[in-house]
Residue frames as qw, qx, qy, qz and C-alpha x, y, z in Angstrom:
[[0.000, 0.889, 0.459, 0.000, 0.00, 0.00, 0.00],
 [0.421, 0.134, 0.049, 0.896, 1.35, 3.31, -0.88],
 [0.021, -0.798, -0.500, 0.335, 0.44, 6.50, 0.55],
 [0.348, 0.408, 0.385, 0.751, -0.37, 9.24, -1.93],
 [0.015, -0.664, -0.561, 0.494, -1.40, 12.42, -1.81],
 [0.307, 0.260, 0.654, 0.641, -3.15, 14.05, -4.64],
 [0.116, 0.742, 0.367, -0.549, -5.66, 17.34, -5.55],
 [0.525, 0.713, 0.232, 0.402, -5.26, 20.31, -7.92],
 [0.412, -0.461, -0.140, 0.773, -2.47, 23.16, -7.28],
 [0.054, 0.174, -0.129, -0.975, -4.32, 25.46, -9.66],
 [0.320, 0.503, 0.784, 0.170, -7.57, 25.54, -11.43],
 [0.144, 0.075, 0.340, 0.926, -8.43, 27.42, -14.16],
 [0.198, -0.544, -0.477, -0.661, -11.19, 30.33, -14.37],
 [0.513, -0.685, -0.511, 0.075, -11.43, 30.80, -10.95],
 [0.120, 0.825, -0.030, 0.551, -10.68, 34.27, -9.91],
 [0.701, -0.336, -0.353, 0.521, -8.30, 35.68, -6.83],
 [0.057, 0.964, -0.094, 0.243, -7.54, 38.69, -5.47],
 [0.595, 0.295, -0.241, 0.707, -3.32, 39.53, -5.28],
 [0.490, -0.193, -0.394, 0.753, -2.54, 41.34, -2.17],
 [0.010, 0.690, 0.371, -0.621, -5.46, 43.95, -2.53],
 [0.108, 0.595, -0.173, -0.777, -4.55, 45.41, -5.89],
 [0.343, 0.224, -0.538, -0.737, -5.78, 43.13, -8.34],
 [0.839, 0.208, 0.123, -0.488, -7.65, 40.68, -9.36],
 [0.083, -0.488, 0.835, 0.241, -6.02, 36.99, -11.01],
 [0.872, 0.159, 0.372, -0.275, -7.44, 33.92, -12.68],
 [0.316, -0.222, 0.851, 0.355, -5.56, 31.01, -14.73],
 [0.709, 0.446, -0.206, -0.506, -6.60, 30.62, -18.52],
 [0.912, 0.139, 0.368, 0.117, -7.09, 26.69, -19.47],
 [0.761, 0.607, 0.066, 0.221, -4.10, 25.88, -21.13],
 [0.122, 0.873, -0.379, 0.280, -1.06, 28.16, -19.45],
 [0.672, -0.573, 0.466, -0.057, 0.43, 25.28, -17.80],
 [0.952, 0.122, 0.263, 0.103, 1.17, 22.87, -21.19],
 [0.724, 0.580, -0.202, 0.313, 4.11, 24.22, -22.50],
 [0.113, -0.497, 0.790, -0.340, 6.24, 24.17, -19.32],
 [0.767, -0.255, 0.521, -0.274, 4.90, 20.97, -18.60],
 [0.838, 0.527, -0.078, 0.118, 6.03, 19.93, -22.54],
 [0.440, 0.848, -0.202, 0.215, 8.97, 21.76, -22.39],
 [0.047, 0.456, -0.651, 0.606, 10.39, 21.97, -19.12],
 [0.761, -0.246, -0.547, -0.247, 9.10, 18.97, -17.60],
 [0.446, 0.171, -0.601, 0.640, 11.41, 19.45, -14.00],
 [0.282, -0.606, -0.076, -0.740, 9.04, 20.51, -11.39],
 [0.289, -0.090, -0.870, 0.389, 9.15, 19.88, -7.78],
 [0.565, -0.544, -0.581, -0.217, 6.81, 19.34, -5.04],
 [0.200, 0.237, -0.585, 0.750, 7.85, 21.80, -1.87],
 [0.269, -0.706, -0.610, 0.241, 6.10, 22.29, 1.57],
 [0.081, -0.864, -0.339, 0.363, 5.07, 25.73, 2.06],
 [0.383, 0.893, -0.097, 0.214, 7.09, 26.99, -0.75],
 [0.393, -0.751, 0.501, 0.173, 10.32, 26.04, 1.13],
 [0.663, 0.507, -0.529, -0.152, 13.09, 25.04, -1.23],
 [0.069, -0.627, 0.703, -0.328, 14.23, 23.13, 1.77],
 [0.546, 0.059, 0.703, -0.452, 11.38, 20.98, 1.98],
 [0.331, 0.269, -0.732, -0.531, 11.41, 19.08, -1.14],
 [0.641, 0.071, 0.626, -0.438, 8.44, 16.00, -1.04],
 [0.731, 0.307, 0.603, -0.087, 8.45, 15.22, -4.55],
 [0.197, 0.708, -0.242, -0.634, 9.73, 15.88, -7.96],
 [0.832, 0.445, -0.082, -0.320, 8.66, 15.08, -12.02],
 [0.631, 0.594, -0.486, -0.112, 11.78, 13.81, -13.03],
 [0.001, -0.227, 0.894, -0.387, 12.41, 11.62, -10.17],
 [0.544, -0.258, -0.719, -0.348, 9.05, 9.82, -10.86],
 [0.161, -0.353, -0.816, 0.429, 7.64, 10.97, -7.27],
 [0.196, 0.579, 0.153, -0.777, 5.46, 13.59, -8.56],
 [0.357, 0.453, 0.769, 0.275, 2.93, 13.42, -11.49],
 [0.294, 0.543, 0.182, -0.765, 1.17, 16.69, -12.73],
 [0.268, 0.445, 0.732, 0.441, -1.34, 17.06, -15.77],
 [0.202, 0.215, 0.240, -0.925, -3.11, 19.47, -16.90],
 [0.111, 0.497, 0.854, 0.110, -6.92, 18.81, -17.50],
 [0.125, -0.739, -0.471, -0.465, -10.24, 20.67, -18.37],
 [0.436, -0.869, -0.235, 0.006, -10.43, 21.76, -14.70],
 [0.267, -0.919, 0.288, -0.029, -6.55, 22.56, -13.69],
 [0.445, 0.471, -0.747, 0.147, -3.35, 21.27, -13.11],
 [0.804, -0.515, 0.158, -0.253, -3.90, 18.35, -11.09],
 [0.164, 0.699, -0.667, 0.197, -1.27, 16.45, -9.24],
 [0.972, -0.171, -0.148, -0.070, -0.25, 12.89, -7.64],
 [0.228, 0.708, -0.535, 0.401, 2.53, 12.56, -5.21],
 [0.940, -0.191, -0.246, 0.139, 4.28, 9.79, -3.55],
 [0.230, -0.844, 0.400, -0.275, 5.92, 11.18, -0.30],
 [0.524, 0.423, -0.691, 0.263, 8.76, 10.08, 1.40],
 [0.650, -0.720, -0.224, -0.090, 7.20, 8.61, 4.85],
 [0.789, -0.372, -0.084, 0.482, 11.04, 7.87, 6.34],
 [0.169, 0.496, -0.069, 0.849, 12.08, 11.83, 5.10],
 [0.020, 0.622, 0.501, -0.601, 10.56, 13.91, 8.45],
 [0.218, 0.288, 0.102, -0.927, 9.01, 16.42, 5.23],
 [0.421, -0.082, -0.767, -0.476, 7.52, 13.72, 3.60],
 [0.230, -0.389, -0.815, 0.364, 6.03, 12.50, 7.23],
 [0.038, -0.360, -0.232, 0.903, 5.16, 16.27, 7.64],
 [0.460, 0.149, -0.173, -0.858, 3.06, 16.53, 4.36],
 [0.301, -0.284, -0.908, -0.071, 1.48, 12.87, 4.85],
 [0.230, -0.100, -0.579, 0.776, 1.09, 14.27, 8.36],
 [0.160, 0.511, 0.360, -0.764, -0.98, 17.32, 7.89],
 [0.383, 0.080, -0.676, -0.624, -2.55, 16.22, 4.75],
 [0.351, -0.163, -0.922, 0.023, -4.14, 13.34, 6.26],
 [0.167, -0.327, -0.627, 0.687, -5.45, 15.35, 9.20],
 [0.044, 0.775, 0.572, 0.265, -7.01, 17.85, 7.04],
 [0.291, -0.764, -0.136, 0.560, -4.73, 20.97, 8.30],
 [0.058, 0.328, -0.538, -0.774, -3.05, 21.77, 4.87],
 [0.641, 0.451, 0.621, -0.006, -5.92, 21.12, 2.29],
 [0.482, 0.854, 0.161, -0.112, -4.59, 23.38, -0.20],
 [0.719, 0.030, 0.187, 0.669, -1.87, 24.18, -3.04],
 [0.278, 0.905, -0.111, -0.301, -0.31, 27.27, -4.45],
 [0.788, 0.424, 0.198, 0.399, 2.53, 27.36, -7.15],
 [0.145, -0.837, 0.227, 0.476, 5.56, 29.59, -7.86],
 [0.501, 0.584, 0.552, 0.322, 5.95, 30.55, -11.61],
 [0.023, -0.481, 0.159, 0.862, 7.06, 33.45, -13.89],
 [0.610, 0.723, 0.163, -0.280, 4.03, 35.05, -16.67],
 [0.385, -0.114, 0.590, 0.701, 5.41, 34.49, -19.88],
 [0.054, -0.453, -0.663, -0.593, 1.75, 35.60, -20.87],
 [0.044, -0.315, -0.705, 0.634, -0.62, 37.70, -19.38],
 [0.030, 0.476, 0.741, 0.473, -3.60, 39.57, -20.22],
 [0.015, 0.297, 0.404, -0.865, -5.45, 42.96, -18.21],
 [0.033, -0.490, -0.570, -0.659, -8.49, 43.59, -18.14],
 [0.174, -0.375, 0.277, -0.868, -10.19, 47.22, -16.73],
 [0.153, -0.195, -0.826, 0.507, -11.91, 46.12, -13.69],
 [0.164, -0.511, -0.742, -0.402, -14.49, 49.03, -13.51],
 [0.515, -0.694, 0.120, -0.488, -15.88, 49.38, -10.49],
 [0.933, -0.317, 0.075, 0.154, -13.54, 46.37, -9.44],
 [0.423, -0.641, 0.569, 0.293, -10.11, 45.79, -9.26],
 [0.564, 0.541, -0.348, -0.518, -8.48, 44.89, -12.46],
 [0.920, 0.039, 0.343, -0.188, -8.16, 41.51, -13.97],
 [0.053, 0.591, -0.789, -0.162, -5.00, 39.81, -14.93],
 [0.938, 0.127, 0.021, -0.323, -5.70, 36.82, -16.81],
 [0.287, -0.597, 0.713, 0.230, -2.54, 34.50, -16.65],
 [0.838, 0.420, -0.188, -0.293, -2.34, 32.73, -20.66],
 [0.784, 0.306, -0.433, 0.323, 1.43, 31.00, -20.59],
 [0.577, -0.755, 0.307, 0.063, 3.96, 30.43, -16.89],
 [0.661, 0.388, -0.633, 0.107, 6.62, 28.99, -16.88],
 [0.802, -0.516, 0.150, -0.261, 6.26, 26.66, -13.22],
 [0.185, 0.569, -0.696, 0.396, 9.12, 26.02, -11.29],
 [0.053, 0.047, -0.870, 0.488, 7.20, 24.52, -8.19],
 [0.546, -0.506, -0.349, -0.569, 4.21, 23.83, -6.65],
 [0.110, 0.273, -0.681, 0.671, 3.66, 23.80, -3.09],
 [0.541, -0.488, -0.680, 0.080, 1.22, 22.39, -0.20],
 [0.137, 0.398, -0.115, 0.900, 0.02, 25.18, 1.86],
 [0.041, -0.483, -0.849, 0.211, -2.44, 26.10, 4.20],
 [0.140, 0.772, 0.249, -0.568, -2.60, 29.37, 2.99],
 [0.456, 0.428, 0.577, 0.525, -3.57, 29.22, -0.83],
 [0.239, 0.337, 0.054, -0.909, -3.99, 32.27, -2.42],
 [0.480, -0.081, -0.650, -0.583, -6.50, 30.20, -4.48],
 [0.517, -0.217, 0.583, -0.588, -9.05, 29.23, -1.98],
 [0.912, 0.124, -0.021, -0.390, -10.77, 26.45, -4.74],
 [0.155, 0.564, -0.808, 0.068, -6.90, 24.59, -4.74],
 [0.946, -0.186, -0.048, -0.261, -7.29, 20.56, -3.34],
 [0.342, 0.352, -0.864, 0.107, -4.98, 18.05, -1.48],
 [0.792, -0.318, 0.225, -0.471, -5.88, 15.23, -0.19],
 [0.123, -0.282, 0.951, 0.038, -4.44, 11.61, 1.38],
 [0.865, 0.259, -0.275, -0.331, -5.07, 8.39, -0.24],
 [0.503, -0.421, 0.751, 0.072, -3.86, 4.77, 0.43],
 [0.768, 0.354, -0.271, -0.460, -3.65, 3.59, -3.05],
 [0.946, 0.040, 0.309, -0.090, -3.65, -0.49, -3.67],
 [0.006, -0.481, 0.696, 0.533, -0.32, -0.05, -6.38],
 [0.514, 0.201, -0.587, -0.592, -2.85, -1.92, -8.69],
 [0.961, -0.068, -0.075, -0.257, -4.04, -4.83, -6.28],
 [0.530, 0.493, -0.680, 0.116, -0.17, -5.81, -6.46],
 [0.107, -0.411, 0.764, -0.486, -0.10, -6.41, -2.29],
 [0.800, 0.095, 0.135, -0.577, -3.85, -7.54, -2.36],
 [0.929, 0.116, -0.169, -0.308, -2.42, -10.37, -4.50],
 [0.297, 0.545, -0.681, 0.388, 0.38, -11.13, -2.85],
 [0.398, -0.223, 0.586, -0.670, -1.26, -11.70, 0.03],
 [0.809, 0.105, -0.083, -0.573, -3.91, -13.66, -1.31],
 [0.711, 0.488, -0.504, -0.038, -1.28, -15.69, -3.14],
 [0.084, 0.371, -0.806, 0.453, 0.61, -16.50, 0.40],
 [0.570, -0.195, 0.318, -0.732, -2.65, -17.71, 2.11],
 [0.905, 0.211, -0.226, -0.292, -3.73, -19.94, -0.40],
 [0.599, 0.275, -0.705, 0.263, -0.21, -21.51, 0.03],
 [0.221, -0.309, 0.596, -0.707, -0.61, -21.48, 3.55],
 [0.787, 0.100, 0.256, -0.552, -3.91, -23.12, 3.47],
 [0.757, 0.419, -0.464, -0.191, -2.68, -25.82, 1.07],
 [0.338, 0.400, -0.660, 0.538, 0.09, -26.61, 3.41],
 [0.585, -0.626, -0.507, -0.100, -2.77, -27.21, 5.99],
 [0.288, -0.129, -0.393, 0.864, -1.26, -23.95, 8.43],
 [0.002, 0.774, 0.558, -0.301, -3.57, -21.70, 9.83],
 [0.402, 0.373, 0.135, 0.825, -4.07, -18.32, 8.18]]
């Protein structure tokens, strides 16, 4: 059994406000060409480079982007103490959110009105994503999971019983 822990660290169309002065929102689509291109992307805890938990090119860290956002799938390190730390407070339901850290390579403005303007973000380039408890996207998701690695232990197990039981031993 492998514990995972999985969500979205962005999702597109869904609007934020940037330290009081604007307005923000991810256009479908500004995540696939750093995720073509520049496929490196780790997996930090509060945005600390110190607290690595997971990264693309070291096959412990998945990301896509889909209709809804950039979702993610990460396979901490329990026996790290920041991999215990984002199992930890994942599991518990104290961090339930992501943010990301990224330079616009695109952007878009639009006049606001009577609101604050709107910055529409078309192309990043994404360096990190991060577990947080303070998203500046409030609609963001993480969440633990014990996945089954396909049934692999399930039949393992099975497979020992049965021998066991042949072998007339108690199981």
């Amino acid at each position: 059994m492998a514990e995972r822990i999985s969500g979205y660290a962005a999702r597109f169309n869904s609007e934020t406000t940037i330290a009081g002065e604007f307005r923000e929102m991810l256009a479908p689509g500004c995540f696939a060409r750093t995720l073509r291109d520049h496929p490196d992307v780790v997996m930090l805890l509060d945005h600390d480079s110190g607290r690595v938990v997971g990264r693309t090119t070291a096959g412990t860290l998945g990301l896509r982007e889909d209709s809804t956002g950039l979702w993610f799938d990460l396979d901490p390190d329990p026996t790290t103490p920041s991999g215990q730390e984002a199992i930890g407070t994942v599991r518990r339901g104290d961090v339930r959110g992501c943010s990301f850290g990224f330079r616009v390579r695109s952007e878009e403005w639009q006049d606001g009105g009577n609101r604050l303007p709107l910055r529409i973000i078309k192309d990043v380039d994404l360096a990190e994503i991060t577990l947080t408890g303070f998203p500046a996207y409030a609609d963001t998701s993480a969440s633990f999971r014990v996945a089954s690695n396909n049934g692999a232990a399930e039949r393992v197990k099975a497979k020992a019983e049965a021998a066991m039981k042949a072998r007339g031993l108690p199981v």
